[in-house]
PQR file of N, CA, C, O and H, with PARSE charges and radii, in Angstrom:
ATOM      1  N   UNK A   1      68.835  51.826 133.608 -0.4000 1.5000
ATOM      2  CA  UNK A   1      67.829  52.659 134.223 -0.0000 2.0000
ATOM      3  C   UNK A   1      68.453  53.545 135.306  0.5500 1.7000
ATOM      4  O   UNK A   1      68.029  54.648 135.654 -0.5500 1.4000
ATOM      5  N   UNK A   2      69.777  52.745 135.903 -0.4000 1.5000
ATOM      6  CA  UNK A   2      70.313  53.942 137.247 -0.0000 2.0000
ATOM      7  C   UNK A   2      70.848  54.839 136.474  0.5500 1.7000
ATOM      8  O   UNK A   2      70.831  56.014 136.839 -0.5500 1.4000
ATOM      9  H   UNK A   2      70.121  51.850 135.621  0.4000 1.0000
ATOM     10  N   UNK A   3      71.383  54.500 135.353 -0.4000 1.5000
ATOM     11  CA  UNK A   3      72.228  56.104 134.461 -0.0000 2.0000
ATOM     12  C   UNK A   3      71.237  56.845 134.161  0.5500 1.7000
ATOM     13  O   UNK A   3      71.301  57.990 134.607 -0.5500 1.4000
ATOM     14  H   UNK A   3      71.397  53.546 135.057  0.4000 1.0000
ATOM     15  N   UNK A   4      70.386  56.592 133.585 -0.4000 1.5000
ATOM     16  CA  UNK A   4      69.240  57.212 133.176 -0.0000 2.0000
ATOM     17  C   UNK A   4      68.841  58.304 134.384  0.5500 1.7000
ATOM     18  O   UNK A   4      68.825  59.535 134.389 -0.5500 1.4000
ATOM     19  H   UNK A   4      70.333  55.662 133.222  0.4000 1.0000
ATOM     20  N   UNK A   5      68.493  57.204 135.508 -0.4000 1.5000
ATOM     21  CA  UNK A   5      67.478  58.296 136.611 -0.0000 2.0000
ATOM     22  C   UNK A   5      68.383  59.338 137.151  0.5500 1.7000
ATOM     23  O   UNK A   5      67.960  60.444 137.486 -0.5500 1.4000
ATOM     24  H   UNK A   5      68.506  56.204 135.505  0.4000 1.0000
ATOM     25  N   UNK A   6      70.100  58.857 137.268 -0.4000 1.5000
ATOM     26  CA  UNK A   6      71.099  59.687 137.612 -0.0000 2.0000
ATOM     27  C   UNK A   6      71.261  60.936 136.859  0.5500 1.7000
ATOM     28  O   UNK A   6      71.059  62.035 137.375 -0.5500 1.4000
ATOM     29  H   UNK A   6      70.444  57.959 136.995  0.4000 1.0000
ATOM     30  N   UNK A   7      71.672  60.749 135.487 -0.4000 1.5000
ATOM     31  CA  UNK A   7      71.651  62.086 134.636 -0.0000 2.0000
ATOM     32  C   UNK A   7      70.282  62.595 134.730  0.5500 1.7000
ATOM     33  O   UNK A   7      70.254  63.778 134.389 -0.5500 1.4000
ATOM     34  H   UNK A   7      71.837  59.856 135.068  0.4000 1.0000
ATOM     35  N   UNK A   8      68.883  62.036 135.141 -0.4000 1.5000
ATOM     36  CA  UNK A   8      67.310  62.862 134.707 -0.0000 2.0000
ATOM     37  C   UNK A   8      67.779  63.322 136.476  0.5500 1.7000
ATOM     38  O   UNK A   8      67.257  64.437 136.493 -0.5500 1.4000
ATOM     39  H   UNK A   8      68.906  61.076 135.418  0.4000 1.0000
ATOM     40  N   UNK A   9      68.070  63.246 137.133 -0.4000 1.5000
ATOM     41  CA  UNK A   9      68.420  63.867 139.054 -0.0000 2.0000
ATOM     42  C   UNK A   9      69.446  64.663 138.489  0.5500 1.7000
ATOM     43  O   UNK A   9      69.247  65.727 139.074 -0.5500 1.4000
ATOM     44  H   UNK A   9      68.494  62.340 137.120  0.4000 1.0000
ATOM     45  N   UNK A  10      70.580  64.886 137.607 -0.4000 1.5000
ATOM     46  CA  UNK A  10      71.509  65.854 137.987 -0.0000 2.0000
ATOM     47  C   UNK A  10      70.764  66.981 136.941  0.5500 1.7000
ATOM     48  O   UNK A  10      70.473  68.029 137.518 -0.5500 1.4000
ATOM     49  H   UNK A  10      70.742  64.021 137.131  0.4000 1.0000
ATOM     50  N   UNK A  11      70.501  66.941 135.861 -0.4000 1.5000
ATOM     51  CA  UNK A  11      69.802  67.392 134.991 -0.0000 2.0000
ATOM     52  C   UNK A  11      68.475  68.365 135.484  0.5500 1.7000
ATOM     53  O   UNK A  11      68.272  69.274 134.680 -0.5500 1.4000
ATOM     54  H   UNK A  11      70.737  66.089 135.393  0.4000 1.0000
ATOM     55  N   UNK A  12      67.719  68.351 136.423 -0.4000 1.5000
ATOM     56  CA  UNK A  12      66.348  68.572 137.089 -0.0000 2.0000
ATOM     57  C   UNK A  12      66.915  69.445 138.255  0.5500 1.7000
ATOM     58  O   UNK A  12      66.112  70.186 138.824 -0.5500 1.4000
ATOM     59  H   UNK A  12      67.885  67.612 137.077  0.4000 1.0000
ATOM     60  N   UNK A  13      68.234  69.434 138.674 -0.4000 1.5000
ATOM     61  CA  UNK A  13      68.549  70.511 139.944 -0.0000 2.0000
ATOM     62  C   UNK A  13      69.027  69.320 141.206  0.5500 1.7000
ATOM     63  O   UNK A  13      69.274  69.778 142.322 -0.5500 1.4000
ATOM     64  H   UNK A  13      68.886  68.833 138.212  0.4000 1.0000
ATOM     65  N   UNK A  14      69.111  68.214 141.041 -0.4000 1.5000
ATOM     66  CA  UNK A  14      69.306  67.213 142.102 -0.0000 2.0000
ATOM     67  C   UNK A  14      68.460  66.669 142.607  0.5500 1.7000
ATOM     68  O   UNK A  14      68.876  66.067 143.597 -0.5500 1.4000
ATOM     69  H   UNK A  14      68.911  67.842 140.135  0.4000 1.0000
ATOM     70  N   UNK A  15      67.048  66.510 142.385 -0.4000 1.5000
ATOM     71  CA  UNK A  15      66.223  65.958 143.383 -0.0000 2.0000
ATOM     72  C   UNK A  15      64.803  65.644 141.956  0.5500 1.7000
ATOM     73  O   UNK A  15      64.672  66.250 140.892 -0.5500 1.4000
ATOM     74  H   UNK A  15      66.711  66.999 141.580  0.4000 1.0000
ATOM     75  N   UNK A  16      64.172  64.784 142.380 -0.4000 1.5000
ATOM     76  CA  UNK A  16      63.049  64.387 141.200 -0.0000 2.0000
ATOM     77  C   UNK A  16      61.709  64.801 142.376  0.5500 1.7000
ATOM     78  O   UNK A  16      61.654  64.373 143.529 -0.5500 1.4000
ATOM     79  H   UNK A  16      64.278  64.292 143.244  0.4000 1.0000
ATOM     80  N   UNK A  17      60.868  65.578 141.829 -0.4000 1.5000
ATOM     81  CA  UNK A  17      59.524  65.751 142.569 -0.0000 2.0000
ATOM     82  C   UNK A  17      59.168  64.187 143.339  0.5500 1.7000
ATOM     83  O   UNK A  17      59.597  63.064 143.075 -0.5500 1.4000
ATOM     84  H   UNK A  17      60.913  65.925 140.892  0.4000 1.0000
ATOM     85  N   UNK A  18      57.924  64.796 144.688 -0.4000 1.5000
ATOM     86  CA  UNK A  18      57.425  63.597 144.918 -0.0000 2.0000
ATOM     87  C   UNK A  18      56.649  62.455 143.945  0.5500 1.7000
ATOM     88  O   UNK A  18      56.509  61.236 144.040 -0.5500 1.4000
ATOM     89  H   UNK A  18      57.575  65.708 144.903  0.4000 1.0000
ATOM     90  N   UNK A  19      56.350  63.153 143.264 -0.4000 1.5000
ATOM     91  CA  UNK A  19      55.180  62.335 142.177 -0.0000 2.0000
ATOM     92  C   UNK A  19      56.223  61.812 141.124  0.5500 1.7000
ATOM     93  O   UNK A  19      55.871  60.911 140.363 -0.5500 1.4000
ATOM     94  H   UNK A  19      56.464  64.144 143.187  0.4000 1.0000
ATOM     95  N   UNK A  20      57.916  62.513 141.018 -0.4000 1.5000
ATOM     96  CA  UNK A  20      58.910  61.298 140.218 -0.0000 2.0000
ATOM     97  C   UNK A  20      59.425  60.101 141.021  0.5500 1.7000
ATOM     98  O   UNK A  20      60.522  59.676 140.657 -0.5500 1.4000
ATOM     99  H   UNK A  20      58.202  63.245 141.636  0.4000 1.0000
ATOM    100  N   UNK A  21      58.934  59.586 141.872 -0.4000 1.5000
ATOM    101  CA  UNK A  21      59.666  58.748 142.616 -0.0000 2.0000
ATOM    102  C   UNK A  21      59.329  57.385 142.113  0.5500 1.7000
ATOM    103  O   UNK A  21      60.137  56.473 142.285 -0.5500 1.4000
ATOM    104  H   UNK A  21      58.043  59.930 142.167  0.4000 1.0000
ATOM    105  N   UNK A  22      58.108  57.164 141.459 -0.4000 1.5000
ATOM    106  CA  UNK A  22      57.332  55.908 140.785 -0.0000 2.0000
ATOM    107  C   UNK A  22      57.812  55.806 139.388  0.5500 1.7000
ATOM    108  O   UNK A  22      57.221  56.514 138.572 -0.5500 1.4000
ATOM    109  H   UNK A  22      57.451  57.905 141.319  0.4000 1.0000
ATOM    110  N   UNK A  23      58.825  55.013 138.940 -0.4000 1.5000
ATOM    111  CA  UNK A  23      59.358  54.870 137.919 -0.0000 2.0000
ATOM    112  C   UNK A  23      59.368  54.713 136.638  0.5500 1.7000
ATOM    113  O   UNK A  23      60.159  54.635 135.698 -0.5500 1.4000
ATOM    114  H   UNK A  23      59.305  54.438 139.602  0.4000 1.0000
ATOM    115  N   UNK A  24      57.936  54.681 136.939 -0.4000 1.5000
ATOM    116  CA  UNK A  24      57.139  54.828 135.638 -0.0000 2.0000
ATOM    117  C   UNK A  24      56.491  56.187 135.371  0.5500 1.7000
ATOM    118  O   UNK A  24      55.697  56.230 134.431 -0.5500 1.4000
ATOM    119  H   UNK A  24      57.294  54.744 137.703  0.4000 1.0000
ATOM    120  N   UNK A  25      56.659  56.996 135.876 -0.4000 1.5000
ATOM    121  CA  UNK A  25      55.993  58.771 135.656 -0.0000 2.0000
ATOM    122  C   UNK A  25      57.565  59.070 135.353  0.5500 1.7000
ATOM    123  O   UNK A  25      57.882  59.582 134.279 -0.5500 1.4000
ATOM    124  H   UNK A  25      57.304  56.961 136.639  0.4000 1.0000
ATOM    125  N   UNK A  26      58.349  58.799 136.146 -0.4000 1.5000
ATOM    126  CA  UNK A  26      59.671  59.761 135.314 -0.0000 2.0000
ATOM    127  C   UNK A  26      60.545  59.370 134.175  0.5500 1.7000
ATOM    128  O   UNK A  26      61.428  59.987 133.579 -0.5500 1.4000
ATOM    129  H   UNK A  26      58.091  58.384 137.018  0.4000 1.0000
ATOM    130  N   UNK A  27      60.040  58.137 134.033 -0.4000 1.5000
ATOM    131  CA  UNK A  27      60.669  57.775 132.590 -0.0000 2.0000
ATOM    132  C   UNK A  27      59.396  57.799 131.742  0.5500 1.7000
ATOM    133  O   UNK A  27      59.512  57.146 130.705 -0.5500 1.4000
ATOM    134  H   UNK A  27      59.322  57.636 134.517  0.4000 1.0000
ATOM    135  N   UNK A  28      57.898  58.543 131.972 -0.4000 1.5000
ATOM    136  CA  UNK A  28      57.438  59.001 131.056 -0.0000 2.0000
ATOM    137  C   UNK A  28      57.567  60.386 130.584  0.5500 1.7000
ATOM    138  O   UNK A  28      57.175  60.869 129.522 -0.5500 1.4000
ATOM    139  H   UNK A  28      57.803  59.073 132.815  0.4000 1.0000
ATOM    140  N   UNK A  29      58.336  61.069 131.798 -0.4000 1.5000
ATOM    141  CA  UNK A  29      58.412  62.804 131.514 -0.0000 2.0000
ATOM    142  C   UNK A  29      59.754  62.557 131.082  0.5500 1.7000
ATOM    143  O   UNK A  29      60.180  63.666 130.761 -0.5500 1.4000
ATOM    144  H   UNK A  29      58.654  60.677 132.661  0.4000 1.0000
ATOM    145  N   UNK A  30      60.666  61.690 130.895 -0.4000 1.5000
ATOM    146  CA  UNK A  30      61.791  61.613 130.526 -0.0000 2.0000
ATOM    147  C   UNK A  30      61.646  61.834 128.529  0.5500 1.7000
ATOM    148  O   UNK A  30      61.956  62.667 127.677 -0.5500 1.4000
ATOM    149  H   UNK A  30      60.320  60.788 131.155  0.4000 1.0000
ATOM    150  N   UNK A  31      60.888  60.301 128.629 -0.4000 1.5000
ATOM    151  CA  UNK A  31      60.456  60.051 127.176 -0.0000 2.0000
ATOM    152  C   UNK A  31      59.888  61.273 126.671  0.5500 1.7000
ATOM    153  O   UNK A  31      60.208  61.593 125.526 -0.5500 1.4000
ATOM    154  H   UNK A  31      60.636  59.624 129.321  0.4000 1.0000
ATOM    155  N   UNK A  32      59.071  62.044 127.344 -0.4000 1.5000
ATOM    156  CA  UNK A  32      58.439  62.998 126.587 -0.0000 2.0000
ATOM    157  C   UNK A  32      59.226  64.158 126.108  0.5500 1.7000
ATOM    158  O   UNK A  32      59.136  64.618 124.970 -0.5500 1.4000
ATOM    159  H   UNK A  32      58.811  61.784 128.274  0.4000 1.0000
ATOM    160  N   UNK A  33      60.223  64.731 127.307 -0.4000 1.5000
ATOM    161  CA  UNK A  33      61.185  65.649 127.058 -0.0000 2.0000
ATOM    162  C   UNK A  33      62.055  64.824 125.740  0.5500 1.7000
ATOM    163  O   UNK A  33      62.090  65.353 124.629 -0.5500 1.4000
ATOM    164  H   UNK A  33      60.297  64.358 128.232  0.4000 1.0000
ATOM    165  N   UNK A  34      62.489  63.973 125.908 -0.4000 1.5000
ATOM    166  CA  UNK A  34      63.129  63.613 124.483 -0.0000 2.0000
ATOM    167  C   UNK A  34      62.646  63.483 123.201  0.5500 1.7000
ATOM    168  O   UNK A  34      63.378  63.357 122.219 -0.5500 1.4000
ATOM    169  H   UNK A  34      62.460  63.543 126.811  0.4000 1.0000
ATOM    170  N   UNK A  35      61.228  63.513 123.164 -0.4000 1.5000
ATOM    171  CA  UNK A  35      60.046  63.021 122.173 -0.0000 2.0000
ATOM    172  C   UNK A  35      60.172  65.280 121.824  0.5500 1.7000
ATOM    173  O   UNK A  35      60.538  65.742 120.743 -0.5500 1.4000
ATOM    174  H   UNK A  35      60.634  63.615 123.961  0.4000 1.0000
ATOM    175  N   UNK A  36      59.795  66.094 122.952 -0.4000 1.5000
ATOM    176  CA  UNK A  36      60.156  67.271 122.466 -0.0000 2.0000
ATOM    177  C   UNK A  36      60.932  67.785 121.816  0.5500 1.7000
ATOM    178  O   UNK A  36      60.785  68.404 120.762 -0.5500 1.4000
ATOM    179  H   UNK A  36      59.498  65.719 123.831  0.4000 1.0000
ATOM    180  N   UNK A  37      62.277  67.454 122.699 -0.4000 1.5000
ATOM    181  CA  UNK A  37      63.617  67.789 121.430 -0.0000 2.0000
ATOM    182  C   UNK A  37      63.641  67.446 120.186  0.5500 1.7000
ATOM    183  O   UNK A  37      63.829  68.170 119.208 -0.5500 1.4000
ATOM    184  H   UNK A  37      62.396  66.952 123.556  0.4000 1.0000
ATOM    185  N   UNK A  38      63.380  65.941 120.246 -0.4000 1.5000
ATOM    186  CA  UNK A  38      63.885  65.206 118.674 -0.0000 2.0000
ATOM    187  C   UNK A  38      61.970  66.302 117.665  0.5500 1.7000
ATOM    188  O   UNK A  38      61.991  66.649 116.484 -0.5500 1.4000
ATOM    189  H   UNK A  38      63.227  65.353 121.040  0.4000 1.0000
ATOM    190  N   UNK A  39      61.130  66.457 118.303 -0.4000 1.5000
ATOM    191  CA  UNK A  39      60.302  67.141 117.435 -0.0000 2.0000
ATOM    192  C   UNK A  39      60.711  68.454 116.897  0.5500 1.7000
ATOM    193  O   UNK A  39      60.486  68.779 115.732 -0.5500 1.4000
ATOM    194  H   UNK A  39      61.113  66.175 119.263  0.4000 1.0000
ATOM    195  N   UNK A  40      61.259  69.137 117.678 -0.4000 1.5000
ATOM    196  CA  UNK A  40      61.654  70.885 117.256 -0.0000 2.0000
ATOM    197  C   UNK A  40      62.920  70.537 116.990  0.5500 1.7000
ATOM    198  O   UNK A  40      63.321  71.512 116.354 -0.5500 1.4000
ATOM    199  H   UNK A  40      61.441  68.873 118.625  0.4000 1.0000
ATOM    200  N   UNK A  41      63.950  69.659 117.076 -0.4000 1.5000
ATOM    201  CA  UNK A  41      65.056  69.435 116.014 -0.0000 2.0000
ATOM    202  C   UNK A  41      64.522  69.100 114.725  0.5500 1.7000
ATOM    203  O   UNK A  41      64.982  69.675 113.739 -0.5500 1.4000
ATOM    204  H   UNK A  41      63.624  68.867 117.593  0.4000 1.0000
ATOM    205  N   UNK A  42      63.710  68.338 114.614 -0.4000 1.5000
ATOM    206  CA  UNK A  42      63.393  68.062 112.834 -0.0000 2.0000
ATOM    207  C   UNK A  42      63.030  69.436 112.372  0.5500 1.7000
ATOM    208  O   UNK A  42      63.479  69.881 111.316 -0.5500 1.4000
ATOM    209  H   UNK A  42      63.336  67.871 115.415  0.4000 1.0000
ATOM    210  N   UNK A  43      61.918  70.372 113.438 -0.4000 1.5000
ATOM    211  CA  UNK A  43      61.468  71.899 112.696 -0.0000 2.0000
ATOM    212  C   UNK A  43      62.693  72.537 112.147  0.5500 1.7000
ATOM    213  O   UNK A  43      62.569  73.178 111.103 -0.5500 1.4000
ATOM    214  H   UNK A  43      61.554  70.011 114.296  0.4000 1.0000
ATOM    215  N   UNK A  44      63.718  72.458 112.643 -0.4000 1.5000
ATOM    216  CA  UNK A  44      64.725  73.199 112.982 -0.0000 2.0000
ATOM    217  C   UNK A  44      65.283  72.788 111.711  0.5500 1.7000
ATOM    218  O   UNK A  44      65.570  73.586 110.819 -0.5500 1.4000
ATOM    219  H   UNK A  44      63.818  71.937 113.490  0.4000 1.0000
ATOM    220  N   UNK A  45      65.471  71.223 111.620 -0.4000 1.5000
ATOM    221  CA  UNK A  45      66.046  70.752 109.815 -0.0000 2.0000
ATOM    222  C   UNK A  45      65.077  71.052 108.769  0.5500 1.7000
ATOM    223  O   UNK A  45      65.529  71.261 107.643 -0.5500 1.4000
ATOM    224  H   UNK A  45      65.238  70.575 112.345  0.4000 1.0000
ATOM    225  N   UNK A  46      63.828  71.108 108.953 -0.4000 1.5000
ATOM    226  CA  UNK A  46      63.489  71.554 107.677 -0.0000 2.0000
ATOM    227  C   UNK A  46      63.251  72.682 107.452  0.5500 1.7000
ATOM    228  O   UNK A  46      62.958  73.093 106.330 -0.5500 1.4000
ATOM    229  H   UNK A  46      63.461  70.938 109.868  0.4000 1.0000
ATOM    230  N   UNK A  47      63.358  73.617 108.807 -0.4000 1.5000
ATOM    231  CA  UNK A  47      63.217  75.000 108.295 -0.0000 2.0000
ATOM    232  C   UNK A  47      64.834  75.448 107.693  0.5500 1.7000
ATOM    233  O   UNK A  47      64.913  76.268 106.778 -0.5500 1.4000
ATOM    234  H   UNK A  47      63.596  73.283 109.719  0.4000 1.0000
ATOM    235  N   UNK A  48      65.736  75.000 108.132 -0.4000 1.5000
ATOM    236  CA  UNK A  48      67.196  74.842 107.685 -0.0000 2.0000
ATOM    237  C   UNK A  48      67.082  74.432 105.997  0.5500 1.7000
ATOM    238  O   UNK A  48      67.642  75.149 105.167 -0.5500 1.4000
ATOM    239  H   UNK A  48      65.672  74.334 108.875  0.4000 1.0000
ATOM    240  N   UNK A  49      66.367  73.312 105.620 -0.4000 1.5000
ATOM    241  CA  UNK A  49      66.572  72.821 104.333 -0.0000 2.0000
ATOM    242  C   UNK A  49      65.652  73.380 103.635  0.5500 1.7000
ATOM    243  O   UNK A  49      65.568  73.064 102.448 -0.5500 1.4000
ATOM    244  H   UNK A  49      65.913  72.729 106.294  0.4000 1.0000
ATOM    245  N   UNK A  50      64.666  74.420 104.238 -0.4000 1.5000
ATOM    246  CA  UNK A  50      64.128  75.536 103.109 -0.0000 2.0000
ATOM    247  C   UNK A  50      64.818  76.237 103.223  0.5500 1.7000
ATOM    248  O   UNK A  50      64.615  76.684 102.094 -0.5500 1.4000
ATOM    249  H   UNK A  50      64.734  74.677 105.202  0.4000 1.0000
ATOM    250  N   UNK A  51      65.699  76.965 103.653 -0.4000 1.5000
ATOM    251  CA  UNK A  51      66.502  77.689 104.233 -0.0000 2.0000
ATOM    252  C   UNK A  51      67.251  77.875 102.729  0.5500 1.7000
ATOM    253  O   UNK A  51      67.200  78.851 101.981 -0.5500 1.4000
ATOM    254  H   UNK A  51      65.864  76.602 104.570  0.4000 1.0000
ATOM    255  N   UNK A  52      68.009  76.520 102.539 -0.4000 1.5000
ATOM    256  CA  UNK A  52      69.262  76.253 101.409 -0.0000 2.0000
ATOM    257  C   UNK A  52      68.490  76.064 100.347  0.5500 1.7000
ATOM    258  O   UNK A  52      69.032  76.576  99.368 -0.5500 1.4000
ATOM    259  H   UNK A  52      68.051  75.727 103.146  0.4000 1.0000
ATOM    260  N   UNK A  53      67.269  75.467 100.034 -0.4000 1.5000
ATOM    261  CA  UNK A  53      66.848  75.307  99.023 -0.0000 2.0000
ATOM    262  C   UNK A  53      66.514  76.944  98.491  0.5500 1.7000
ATOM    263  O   UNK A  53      66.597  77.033  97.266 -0.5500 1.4000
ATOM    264  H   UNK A  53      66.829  75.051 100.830  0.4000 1.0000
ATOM    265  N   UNK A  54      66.191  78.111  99.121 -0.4000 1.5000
ATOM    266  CA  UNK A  54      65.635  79.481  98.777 -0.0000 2.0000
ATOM    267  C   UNK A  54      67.278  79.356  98.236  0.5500 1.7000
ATOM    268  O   UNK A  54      67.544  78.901  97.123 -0.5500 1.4000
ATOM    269  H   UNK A  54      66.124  78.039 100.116  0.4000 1.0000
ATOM    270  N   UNK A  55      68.194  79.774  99.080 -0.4000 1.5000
ATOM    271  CA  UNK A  55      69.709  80.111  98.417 -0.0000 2.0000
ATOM    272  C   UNK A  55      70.430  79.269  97.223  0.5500 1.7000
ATOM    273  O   UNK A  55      71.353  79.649  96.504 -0.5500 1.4000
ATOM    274  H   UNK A  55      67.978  80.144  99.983  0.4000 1.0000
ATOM    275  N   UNK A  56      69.832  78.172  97.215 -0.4000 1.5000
ATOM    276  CA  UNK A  56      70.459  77.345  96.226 -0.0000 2.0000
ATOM    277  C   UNK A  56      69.944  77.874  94.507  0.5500 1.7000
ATOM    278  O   UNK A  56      70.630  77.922  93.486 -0.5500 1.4000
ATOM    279  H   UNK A  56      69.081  77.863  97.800  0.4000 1.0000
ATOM    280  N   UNK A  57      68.250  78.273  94.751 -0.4000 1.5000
ATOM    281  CA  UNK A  57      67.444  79.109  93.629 -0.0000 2.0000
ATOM    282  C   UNK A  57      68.295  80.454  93.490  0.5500 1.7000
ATOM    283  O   UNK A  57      68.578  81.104  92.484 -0.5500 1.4000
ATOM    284  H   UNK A  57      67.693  78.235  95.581  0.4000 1.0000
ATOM    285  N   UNK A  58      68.486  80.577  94.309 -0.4000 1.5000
ATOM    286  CA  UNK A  58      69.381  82.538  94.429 -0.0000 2.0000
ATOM    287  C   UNK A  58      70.845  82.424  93.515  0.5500 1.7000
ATOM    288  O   UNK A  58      71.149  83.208  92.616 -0.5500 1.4000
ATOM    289  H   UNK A  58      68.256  80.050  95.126  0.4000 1.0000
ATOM    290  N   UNK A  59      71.490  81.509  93.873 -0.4000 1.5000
ATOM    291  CA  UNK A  59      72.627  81.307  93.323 -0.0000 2.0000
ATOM    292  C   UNK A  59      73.119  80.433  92.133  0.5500 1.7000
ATOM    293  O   UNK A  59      74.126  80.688  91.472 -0.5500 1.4000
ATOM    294  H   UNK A  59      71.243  80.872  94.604  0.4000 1.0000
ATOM    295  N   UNK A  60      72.057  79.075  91.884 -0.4000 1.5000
ATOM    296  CA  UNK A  60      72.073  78.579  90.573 -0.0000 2.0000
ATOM    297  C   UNK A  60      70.901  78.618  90.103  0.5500 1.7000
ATOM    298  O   UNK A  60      70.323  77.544  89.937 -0.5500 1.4000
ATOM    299  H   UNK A  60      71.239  78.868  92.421  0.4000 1.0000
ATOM    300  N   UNK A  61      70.185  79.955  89.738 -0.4000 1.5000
ATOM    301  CA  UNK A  61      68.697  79.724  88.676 -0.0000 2.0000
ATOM    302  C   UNK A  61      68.521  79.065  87.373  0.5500 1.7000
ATOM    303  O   UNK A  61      67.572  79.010  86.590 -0.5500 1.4000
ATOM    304  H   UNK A  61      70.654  80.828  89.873  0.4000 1.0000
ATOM    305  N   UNK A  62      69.778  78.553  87.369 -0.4000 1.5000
ATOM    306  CA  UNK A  62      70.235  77.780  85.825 -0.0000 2.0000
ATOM    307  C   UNK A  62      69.474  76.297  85.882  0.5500 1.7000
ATOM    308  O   UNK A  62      68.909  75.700  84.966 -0.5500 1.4000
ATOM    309  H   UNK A  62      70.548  78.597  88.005  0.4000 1.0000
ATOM    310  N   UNK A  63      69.670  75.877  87.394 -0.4000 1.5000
ATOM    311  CA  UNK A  63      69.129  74.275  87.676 -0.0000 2.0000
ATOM    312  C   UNK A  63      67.504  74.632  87.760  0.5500 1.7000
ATOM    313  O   UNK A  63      66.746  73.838  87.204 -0.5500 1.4000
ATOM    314  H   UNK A  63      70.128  76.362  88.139  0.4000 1.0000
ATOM    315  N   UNK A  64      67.065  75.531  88.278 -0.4000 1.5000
ATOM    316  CA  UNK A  64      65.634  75.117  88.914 -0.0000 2.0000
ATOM    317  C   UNK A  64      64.869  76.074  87.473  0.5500 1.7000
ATOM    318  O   UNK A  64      64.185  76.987  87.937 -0.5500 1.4000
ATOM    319  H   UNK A  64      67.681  76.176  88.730  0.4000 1.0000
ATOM    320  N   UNK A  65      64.848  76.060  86.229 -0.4000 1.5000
ATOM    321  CA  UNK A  65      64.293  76.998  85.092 -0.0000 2.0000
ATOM    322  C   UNK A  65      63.389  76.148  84.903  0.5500 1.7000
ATOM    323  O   UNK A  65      63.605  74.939  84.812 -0.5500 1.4000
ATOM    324  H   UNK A  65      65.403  75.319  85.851  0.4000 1.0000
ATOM    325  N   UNK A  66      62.298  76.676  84.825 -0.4000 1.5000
ATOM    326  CA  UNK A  66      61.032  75.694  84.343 -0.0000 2.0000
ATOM    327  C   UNK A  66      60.436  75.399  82.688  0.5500 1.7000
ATOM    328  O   UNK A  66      59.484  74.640  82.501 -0.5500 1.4000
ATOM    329  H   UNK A  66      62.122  77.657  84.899  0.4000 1.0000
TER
END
């Protein structure tokens, strides 16, 4: 939990608001910021893996013939 609150203090500008000081609000804005990333990283893979699937049709129309 001290690595944690250390990297969420250097990370934030050095200092955690008054209302982060209760250890349970900043390891819920912690969780949430990570709950954000890991959500718009998956957008990010599947807009990526439509991405390859359009080029994969472009370049072998031999596999996808109906």
């Amino acid at each position: 939990m001290d690595a944690l609150k250390a990297l969420c203090i250097r990370e934030c500008g050095g200092k955690l608001a008054e209302d982060e000081q209760d250890a349970r609000v900043w390891l819920t804005g912690v969780l949430s910021m990570c709950l954000g990333f890991v959500h718009a990283f998956e957008q990010e893979v599947e807009r990526f893996k439509d991405y390859v699937a359009l080029m994969d049709r472009a370049i072998n129309p031999h596999r996808h013939k109906k």
